[in-house]
N, CA, C and O atoms as a DFTB+ gen file, in Angstrom:
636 C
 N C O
     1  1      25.859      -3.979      -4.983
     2  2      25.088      -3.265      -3.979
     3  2      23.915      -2.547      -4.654
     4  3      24.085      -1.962      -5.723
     5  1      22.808      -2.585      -4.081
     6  2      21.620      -1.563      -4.588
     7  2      21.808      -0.407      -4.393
     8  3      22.954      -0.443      -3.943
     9  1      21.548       0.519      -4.400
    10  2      21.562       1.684      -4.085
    11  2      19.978       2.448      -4.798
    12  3      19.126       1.843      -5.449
    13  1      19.972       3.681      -4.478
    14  2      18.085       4.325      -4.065
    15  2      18.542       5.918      -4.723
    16  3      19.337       6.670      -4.160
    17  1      18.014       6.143      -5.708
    18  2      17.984       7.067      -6.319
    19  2      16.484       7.954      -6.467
    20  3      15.604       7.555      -7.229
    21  1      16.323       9.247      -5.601
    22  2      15.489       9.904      -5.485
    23  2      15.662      10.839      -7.020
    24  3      16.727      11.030      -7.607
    25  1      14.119      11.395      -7.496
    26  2      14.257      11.946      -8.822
    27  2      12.779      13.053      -8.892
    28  3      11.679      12.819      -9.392
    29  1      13.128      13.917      -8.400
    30  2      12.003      14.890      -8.527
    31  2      11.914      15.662     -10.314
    32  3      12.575      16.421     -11.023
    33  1      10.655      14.863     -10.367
    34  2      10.593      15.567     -12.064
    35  2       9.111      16.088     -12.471
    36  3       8.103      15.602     -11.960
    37  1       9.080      17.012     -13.336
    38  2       7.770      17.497     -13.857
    39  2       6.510      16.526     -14.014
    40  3       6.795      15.433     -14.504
    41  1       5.395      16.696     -13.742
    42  2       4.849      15.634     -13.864
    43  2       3.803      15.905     -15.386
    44  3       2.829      16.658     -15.416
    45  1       4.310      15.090     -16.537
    46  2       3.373      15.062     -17.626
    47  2       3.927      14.233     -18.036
    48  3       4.955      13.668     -17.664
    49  1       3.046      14.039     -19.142
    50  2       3.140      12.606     -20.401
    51  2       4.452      12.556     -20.630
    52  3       5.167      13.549     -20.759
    53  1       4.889      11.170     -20.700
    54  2       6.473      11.102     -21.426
    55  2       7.554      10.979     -20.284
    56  3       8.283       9.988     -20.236
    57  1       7.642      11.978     -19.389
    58  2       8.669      11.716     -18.518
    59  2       9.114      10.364     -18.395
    60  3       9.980       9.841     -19.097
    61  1       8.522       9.864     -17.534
    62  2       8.643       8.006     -17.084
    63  2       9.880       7.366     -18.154
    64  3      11.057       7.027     -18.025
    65  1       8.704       7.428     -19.460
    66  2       9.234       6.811     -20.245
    67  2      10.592       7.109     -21.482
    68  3      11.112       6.370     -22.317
    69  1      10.840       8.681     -21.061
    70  2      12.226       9.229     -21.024
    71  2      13.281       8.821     -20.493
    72  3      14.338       8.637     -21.097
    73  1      13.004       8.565     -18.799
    74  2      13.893       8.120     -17.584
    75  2      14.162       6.917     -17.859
    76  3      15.347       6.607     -17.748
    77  1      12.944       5.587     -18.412
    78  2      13.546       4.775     -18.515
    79  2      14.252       4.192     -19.533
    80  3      15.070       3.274     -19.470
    81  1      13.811       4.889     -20.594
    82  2      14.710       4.470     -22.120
    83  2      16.211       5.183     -21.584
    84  3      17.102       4.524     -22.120
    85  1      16.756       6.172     -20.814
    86  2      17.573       6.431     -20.506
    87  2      18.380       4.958     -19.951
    88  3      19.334       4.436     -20.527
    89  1      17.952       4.632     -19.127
    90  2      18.167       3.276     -18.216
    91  2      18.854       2.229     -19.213
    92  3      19.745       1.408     -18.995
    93  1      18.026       2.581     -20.571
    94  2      17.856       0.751     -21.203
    95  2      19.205       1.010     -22.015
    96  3      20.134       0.212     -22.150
    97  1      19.103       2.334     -22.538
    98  2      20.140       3.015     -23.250
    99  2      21.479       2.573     -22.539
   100  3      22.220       1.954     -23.301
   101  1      21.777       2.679     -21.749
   102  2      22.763       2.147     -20.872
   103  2      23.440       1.367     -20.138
   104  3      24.505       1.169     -19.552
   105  1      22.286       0.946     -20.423
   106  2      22.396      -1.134     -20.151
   107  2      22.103      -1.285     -18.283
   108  3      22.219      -2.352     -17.680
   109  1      21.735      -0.019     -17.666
   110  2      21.312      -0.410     -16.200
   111  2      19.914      -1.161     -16.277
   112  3      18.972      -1.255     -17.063
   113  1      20.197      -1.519     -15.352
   114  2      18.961      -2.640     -15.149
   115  2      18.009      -1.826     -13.707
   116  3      18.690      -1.189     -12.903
   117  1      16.639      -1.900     -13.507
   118  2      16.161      -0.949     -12.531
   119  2      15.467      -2.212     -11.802
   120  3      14.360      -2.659     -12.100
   121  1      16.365      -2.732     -10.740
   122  2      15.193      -3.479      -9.771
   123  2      14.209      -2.964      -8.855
   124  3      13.731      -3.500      -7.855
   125  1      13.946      -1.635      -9.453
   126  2      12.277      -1.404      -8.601
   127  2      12.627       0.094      -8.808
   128  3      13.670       0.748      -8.810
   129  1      11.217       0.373      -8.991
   130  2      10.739       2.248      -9.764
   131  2       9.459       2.148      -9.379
   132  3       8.565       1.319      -9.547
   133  1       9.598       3.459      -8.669
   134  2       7.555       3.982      -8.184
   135  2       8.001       5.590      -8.353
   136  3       8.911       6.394      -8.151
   137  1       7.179       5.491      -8.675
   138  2       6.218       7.026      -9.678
   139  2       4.858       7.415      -8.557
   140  3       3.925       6.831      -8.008
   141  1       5.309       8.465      -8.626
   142  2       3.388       9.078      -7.624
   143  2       3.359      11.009      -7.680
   144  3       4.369      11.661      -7.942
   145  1       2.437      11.433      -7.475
   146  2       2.910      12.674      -7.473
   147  2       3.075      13.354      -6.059
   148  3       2.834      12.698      -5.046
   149  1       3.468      14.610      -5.994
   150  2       4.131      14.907      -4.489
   151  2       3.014      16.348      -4.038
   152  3       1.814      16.368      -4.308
   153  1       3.617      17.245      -3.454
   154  2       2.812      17.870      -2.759
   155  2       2.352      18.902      -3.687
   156  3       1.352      19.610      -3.564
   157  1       3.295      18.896      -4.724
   158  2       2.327      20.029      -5.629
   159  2       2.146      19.410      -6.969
   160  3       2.969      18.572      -7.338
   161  1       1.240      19.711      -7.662
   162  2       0.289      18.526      -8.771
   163  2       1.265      18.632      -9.924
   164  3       1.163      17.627     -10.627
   165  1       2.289      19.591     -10.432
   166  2       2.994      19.565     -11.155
   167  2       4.581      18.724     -11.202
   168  3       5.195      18.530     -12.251
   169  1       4.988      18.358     -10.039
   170  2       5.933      17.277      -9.852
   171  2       5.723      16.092      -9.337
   172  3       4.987      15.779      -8.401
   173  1       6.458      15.398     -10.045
   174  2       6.445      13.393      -9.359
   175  2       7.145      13.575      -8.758
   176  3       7.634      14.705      -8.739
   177  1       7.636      12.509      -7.860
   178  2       8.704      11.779      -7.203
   179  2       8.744      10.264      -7.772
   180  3       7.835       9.449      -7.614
   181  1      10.425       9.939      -8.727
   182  2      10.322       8.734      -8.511
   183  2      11.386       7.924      -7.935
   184  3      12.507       8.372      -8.176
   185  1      11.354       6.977      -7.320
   186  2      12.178       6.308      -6.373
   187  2      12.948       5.158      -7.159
   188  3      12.362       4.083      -7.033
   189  1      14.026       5.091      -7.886
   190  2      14.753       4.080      -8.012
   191  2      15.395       3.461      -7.573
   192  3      16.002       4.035      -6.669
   193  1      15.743       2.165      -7.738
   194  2      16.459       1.468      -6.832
   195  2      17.584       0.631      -8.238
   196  3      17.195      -0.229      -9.028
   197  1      18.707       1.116      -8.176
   198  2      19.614       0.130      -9.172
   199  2      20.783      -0.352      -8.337
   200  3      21.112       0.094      -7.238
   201  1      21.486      -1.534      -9.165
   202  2      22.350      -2.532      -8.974
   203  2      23.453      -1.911      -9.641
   204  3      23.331      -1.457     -10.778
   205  1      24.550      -1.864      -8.980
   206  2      25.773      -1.911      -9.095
   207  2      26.979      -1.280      -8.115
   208  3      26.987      -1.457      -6.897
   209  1      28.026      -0.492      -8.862
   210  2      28.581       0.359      -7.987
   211  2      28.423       1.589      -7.676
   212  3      27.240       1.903      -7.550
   213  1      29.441       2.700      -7.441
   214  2      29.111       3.992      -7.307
   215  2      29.479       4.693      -8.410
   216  3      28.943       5.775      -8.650
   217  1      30.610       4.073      -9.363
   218  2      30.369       4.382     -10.311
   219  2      28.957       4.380     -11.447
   220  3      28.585       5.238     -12.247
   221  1      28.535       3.350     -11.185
   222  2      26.851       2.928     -12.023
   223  2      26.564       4.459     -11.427
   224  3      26.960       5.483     -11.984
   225  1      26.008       4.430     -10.522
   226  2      25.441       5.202      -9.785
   227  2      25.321       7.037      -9.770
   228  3      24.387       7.829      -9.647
   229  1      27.210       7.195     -10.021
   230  2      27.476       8.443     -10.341
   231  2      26.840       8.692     -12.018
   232  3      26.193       9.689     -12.340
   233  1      27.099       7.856     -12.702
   234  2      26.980       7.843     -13.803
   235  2      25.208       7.828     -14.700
   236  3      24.882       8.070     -15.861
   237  1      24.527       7.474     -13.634
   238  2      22.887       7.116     -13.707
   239  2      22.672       8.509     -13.039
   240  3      22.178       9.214     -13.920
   241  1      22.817       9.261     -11.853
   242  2      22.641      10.257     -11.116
   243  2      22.846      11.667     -12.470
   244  3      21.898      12.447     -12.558
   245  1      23.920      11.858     -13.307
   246  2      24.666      12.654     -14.398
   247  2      23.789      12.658     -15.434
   248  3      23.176      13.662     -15.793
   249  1      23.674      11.274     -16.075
   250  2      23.119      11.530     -17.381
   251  2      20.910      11.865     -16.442
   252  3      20.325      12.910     -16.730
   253  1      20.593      11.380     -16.008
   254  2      19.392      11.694     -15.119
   255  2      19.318      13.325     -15.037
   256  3      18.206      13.745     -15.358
   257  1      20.142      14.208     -14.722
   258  2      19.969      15.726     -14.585
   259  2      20.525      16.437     -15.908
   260  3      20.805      17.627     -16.047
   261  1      20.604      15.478     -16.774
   262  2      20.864      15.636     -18.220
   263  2      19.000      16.185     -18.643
   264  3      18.528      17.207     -19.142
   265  1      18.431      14.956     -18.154
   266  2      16.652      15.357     -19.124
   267  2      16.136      16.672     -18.853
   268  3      16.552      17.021     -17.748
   269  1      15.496      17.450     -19.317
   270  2      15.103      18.155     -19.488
   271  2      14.045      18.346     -18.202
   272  3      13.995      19.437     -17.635
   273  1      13.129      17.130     -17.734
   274  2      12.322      17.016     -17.732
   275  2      12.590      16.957     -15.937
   276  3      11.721      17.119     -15.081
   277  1      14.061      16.673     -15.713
   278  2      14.508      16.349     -14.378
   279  2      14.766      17.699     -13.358
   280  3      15.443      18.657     -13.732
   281  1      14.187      17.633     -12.145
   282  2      14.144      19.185     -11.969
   283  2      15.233      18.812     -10.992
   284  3      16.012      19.758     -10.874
   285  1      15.735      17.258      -9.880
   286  2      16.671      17.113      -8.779
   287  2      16.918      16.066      -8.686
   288  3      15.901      15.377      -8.619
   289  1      18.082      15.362      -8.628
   290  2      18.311      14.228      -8.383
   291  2      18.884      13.599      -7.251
   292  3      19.966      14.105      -6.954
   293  1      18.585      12.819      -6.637
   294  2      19.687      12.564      -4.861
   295  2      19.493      11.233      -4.843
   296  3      18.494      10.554      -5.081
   297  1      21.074      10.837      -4.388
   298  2      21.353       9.498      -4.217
   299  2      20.920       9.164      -2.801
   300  3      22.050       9.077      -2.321
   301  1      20.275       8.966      -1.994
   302  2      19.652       8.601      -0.865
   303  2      19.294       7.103       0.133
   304  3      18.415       6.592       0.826
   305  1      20.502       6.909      -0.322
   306  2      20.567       4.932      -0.040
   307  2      21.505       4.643       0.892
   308  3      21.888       3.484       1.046
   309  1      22.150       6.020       1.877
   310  2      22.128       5.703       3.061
   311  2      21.463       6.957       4.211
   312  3      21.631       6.851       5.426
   313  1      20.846       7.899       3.691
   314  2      20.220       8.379       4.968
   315  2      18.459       8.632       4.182
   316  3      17.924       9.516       3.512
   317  1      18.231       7.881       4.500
   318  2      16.620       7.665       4.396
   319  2      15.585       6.507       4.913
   320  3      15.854       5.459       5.500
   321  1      14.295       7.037       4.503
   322  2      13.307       5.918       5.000
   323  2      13.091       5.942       4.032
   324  3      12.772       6.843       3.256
   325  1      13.338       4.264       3.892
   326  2      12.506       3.403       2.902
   327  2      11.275       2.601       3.207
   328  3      11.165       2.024       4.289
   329  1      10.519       2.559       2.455
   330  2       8.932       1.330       3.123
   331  2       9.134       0.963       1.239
   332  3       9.703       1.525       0.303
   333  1       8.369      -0.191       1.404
   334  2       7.728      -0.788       0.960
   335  2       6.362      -1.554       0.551
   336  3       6.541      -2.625       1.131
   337  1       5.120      -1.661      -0.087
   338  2       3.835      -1.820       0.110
   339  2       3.756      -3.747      -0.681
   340  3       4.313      -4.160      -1.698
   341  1       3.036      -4.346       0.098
   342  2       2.826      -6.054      -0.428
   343  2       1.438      -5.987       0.278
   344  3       0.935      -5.454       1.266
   345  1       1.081      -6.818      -0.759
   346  2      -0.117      -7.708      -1.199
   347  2      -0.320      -8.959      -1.275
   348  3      -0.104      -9.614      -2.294
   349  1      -0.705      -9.367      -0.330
   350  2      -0.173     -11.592      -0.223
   351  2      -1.878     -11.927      -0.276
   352  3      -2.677     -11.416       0.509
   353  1      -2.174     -12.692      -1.144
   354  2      -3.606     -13.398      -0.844
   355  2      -2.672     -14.741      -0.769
   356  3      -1.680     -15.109      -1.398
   357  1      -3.451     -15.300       0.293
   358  2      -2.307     -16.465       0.752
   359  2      -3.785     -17.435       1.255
   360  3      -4.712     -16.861       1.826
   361  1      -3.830     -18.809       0.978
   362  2      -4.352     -19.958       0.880
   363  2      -4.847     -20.479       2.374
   364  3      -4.078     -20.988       3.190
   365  1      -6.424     -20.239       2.617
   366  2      -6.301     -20.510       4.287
   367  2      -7.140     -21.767       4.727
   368  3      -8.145     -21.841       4.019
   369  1      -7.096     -22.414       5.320
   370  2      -7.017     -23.478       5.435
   371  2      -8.359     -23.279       7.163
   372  3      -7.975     -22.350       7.873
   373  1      -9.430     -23.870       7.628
   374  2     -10.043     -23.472       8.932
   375  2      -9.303     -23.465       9.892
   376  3      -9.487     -22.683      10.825
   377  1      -8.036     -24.577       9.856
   378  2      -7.153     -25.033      11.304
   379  2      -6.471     -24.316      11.298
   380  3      -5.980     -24.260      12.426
   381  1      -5.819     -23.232      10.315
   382  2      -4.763     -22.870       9.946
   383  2      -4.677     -20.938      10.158
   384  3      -3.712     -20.216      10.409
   385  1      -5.927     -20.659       9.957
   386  2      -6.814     -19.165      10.138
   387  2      -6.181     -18.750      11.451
   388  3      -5.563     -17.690      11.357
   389  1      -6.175     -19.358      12.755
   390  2      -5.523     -18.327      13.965
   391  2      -3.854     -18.292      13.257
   392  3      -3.418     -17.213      12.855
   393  1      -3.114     -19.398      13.171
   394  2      -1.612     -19.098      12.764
   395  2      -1.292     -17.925      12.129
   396  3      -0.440     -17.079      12.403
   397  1      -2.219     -18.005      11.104
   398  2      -1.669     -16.591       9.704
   399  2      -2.381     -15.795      10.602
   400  3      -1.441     -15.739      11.394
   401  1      -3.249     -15.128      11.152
   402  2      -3.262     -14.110      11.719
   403  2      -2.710     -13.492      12.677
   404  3      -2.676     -12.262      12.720
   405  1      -1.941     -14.650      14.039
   406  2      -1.127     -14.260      14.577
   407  2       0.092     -13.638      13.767
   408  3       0.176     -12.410      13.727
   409  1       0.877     -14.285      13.232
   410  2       2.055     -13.850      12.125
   411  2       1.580     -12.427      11.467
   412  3       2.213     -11.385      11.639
   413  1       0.580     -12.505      10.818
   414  2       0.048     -11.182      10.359
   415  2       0.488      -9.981      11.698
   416  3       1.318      -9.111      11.435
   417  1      -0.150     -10.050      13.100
   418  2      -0.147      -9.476      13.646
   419  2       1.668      -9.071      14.186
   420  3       2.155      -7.950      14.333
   421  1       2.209     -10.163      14.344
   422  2       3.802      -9.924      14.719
   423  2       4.384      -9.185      13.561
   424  3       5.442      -8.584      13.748
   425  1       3.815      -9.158      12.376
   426  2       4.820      -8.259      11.625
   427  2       4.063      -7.353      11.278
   428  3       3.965      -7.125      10.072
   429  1       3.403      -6.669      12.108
   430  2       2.225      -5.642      12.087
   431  2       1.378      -5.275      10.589
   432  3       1.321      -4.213       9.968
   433  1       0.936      -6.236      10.384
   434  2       0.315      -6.416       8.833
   435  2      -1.260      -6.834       9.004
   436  3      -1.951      -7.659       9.602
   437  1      -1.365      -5.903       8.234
   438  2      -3.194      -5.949       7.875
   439  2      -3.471      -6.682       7.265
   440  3      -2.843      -6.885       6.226
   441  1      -4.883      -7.665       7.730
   442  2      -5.995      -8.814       6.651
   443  2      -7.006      -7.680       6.326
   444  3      -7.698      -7.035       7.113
   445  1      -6.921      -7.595       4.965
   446  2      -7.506      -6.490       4.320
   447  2      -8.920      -6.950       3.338
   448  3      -9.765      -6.216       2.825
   449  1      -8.776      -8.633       3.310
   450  2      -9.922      -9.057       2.578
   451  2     -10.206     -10.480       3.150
   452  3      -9.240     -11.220       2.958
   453  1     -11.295     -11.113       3.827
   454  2     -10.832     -12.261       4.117
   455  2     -12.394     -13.235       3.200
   456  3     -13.587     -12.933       3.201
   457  1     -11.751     -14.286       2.602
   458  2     -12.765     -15.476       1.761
   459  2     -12.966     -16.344       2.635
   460  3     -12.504     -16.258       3.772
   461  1     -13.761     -17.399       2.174
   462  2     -14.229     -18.497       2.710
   463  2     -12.210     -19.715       2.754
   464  3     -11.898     -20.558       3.595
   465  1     -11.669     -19.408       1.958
   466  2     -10.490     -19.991       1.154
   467  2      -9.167     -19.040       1.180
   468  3      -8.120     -19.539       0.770
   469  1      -9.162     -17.498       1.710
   470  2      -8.094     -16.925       1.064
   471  2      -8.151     -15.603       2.391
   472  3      -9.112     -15.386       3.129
   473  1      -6.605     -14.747       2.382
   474  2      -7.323     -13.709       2.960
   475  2      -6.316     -12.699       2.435
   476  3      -5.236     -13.129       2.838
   477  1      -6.159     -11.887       1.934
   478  2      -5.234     -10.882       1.709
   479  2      -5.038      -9.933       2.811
   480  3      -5.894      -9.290       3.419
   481  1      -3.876      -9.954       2.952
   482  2      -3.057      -9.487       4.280
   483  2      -1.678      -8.248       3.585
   484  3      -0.682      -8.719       3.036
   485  1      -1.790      -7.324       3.676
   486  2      -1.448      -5.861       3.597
   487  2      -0.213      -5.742       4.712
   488  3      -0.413      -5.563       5.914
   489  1       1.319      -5.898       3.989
   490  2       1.972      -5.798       5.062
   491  2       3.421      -4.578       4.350
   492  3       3.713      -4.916       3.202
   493  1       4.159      -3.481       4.806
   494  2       4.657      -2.238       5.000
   495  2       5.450      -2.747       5.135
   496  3       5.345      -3.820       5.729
   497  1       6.588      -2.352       4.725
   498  2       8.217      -2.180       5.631
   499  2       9.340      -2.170       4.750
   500  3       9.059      -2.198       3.551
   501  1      10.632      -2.135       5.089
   502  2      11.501      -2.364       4.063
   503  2      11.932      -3.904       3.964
   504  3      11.916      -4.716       4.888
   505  1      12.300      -4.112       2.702
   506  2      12.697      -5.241       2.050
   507  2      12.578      -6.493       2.561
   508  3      11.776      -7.364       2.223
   509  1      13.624      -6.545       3.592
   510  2      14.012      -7.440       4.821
   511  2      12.513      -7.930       5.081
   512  3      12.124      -8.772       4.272
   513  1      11.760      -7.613       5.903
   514  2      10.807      -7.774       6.370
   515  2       9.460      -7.692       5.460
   516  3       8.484      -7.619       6.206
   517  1       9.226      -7.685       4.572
   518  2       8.621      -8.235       3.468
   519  2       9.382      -9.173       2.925
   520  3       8.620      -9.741       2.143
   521  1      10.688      -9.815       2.844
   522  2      10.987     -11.242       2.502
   523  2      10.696     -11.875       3.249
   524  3      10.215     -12.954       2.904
   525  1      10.826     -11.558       4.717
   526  2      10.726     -12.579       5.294
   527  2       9.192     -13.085       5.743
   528  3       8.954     -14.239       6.100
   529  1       8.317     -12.147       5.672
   530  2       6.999     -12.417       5.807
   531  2       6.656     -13.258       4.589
   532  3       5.925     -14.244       4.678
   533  1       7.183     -12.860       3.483
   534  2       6.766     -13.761       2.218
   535  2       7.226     -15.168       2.822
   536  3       6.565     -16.185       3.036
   537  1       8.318     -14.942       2.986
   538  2       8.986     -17.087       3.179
   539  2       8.206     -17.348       4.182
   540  3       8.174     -18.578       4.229
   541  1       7.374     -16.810       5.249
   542  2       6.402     -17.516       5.947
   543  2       5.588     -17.612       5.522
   544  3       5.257     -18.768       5.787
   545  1       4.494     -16.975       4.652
   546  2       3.703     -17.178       4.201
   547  2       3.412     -18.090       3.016
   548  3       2.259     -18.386       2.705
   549  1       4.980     -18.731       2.062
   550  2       4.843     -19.635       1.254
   551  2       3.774     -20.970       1.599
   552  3       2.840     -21.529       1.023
   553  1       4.726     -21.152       3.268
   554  2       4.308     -22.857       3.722
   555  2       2.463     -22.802       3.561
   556  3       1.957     -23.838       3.131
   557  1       1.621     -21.764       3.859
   558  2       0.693     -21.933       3.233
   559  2       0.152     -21.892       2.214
   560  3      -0.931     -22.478       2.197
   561  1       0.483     -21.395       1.254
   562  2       0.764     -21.524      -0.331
   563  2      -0.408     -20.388      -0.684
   564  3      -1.623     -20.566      -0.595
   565  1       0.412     -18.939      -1.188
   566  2       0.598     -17.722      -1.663
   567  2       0.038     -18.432      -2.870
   568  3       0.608     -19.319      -3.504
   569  1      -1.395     -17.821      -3.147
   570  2      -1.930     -17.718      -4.662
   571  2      -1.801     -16.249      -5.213
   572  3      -1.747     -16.278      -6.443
   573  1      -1.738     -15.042      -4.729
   574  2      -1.314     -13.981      -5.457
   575  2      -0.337     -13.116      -4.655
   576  3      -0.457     -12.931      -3.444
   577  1       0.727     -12.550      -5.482
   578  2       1.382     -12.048      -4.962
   579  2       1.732      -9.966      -5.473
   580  3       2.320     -10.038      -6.552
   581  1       1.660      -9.261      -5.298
   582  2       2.346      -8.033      -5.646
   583  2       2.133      -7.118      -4.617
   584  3       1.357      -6.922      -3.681
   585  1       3.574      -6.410      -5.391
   586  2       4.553      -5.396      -4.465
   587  2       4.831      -4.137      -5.350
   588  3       4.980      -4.172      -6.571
   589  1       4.889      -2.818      -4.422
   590  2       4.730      -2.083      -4.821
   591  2       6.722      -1.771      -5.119
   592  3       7.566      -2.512      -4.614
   593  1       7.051      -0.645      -5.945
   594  2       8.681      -0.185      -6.031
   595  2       8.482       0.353      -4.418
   596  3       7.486       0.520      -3.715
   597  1      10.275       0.580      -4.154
   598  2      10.775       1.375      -3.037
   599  2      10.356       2.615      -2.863
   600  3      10.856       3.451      -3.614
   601  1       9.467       3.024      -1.975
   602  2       9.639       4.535      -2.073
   603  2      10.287       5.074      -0.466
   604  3      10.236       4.444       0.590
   605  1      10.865       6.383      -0.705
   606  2      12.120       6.776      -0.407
   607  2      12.075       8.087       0.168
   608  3      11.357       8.940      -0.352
   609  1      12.708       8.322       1.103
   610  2      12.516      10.334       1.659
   611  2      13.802      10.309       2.056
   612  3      14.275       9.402       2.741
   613  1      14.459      11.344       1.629
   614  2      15.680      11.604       2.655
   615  2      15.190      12.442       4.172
   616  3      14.374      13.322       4.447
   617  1      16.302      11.524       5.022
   618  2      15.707      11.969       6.315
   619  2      16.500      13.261       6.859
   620  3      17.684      13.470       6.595
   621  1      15.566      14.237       7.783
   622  2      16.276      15.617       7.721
   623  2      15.850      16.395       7.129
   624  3      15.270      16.029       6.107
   625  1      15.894      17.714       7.407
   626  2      15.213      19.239       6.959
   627  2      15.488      19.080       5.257
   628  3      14.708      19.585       4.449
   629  1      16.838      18.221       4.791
   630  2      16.846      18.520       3.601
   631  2      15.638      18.394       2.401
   632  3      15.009      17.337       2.406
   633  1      15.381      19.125       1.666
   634  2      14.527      18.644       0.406
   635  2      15.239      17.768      -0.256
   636  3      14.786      17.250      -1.277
């Protein structure tokens, strides 16, 4: 199971790369990390997302409020909003230009650049729905692809 690990930490040089030698140290593996800063210029927020159980989990959450550098940690992988940010420049074809834009439009996704050949289309959401927009968008054949990590809020008055 994935699970979504919220991590409010100081924001200067080094952190990041504290958190994640922590990770490597331990043999977790991180399928997706975003870093940004939050409402005041001195803390990040970063959003992890790791594989395993709740043990992994308890155990990644522990040594994490171990750093120095870590001011809160919250496991948040069942009461939150998650989004996601993608970037598809996807292969367009003249006959083919109304299709991808309808589709664009059903999964409420922005054409954010459009070529003579290509159009990059800007599409939000969690996981699910960025896979599945990707597997439609293969059959026209996706020349660039990137995605941003999970980012994450717990939902509710809580901080």
């Amino acid at each position: 199971m994935k699970y979504t690990i919220a991590a409010l930490v100081e924001n200067k040089p080094g952190v990041l790369a504290r958190v994640a030698s922590l990770f490597r140290r331990r043999g977790f593996n991180i399928d997706s990390l975003s870093v940004g800063r939050t409402e005041r210029e001195d803390l990040s927020r970063m959003t992890i997302v790791v594989e395993g159980d709740e043990k992994v989990v308890e155990q990644v959450t522990k040594q994490l409020n171990k750093l120095i550098d870590v001011i809160k940690v919250s496991d948040v992988t069942k009461n939150a909003v998650e989004r996601e940010l993608c970037l598809v420049k996807v292969n367009v074809q003249p006959e083919k230009r109304g299709e991808i834009i309808e589709l664009a439009n059903i999964f409420r996704a922005r054409i954010v650049d459009v070529s003579r050949d290509s159009f990059i289309i800007e599409i939000t959401g969690d996981e699910e729905k960025i896979e599945a927009f990707i597997d439609l968008m293969r059959q026209y054949g996706i020349k660039e692809l990137a995605r941003t990590g999970k980012v994450a809020m717990a939902r509710g008055s809580k901080k």
